[in-house]
C-alpha positions, -999 to +999 in steps of 0.1 A: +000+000+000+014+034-010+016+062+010-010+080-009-031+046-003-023+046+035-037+079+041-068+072+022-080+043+039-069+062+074-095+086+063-119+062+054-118+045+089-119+077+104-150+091+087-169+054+093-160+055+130-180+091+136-211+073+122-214+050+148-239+053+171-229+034+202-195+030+217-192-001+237-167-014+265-142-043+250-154-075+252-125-086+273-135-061+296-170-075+297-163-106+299-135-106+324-162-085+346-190-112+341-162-142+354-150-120+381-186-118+392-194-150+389-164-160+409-174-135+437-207-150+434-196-184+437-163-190+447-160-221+446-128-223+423-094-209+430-066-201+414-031-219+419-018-187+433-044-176+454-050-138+467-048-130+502-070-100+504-073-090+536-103-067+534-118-099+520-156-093+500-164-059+505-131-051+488-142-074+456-177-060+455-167-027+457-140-031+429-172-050+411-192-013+411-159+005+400-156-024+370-193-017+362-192+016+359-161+018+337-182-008+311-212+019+312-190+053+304-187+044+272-225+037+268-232+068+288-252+091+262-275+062+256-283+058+288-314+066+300-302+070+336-267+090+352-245+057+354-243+058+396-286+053+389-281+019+369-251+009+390-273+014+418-303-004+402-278-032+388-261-037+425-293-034+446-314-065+428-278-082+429-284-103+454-324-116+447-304-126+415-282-144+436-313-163+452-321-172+416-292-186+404-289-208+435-321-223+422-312-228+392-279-245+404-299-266+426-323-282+400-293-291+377-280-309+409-313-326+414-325-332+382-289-343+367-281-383+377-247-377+372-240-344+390-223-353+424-233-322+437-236-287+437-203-277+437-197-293+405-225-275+386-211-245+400-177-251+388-180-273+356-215-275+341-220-251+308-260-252+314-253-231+347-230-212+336-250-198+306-280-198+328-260-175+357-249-148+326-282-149+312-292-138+349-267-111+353-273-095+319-310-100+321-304-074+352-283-050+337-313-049+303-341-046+332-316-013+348-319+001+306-285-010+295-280-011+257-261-036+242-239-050+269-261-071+285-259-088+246-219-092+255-221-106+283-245-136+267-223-139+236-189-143+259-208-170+277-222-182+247-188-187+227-176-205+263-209-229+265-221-238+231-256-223+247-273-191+232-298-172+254-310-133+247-306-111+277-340-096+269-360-136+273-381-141+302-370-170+326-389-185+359-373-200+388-352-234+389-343-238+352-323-266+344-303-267+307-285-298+304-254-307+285-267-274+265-244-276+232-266-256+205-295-245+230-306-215+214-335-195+231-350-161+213-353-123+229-392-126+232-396-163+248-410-168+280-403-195+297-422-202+332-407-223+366-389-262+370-384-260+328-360-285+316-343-282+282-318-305+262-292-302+238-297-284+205-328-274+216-341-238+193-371-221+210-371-195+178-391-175+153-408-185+125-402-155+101-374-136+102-381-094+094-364-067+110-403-050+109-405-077+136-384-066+158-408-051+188-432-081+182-433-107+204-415-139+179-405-167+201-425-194+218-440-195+256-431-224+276-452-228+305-444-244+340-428-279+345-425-284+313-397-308+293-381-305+263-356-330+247-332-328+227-328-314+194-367-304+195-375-272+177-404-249+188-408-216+169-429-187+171-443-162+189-478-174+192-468-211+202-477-219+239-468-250+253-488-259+282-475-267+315-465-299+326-456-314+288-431-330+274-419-322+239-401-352+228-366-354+208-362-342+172-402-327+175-408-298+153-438-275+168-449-243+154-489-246+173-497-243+204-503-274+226-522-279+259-510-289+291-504-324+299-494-333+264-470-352+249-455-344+211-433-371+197-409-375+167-428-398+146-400-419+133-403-449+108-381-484+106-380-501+075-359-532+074-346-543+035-355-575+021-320-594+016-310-607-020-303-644-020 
């Protein structure tokens, strides 16, 4: 690239970059503030070299609301609040969140045979971990966050395998397990005890950006199953509490409570030539 060259693609990036309407905190930054509070959260692992901090939790919680508030300056004209008002918001509903989580953690531990306790949901599982950021960043939408609360899903997403939208609507003890290709839309609702499989979608049925304040995912009421690789989609679908949606179903109608949708699948066994 010549000189000449040099300077007009300098421009050119320069120019783009003043259209942009947000400016957003580095991912690395959001996601090494999502693992720090998880850790301070649960802290159940530990490094090999561990800190002595004397001054012990209210140290790392108040370096927690000094990490927060450095992700939201550069988001700070599209706030609809000063930045001490969500960090408030954010930190004061912290700890029902907390309460949450713990539920959440607990019906993996119950509902898994091979978990050998909760300490090793906490520490190892992907379901909980994607379930704990969904929590987190579901906060920071509810406190009017833009945009961040979307990094904090996708760093947990590229860790897990497991896809959730900050802005979905999720009930008490949910339990996501193995989780590899769960994918679950902005506008689902999804009610209490709900267990979900692997490769599970819970999309849209048409894709339009017209869409985009319409309500396009599914409801999934109470105590309700879904198995693996099942595929419910839109945003008029309900399915009824206490069902089970069975492996490899595709369901774009509602259904009541107390069913039971099954994969119809068909064997056929080949005649031999002699």
């Amino acid at each position: 690239m010549t000189f000449e060259q040099q300077e007009i693609f300098f421009q050119r990036l320069a120019d783009q970059n003043q259209q942009y309407r947000y400016r957003l905190p580095s991912r690395h930054e959001g996601g090494h503030f999502l693992q720090r509070l998880i850790n301070f959260l649960f802290p159940i692992c530990q490094d090999c070299k561990e800190s002595n901090n004397p001054a012990g939790l209210p140290a790392a919680y108040r370096e927690l609301q000094l990490q927060l508030d450095c992700l939201l300056k550069p988001l700070e004209p599209q706030l609809e609040k000063s930045r001490e008002e969500v960090g408030e918001c954010f930190f004061s509903q912290l700890a029902a969140t907390y309460e949450l989580i713990m539920l959440d953690a607990q019906a993996i531990t119950d509902n898994d045979p091979a978990s050998v306790g909760i300490e090793e949901v906490i520490a190892i599982y992907p379901g909980f971990m994607a379930i704990a950021s969904y929590r987190i960043a579901h906060l920071l939408m509810q406190c009017g966050v833009p945009l961040l609360p979307r990094m904090l899903t996708e760093f947990a997403h590229g860790l897990t395998g497991i896809d959730i939208h900050p802005g979905a609507t999720i009930g008490k003890s949910f339990f996501i397990d193995h989780g590899t290709g769960v994918v679950i839309g902005e506008t689902t609702h999804i009610g209490n005890n709900v267990k979900i499989y692997q490769g599970v979608t819970l999309g849209a049925t048409y894709v339009a950006k017209s869409l985009a304040s319409h309500k396009r995912h599914p409801t999934i009421e109470d105590n309700v199953v879904v198995y693996a690789n099942a595929t419910i989609l839109g945003g008029s679908t309900v399915v009824g509490h206490d069902s089970v949606i069975g492996g490899n179903a595709w369901l774009t109608k509602s259904v009541p409570p107390y069913s039971q949708v099954y994969h119809q699948s068909k064997v056929e066994v080949k005649q031999q030539i002699a």
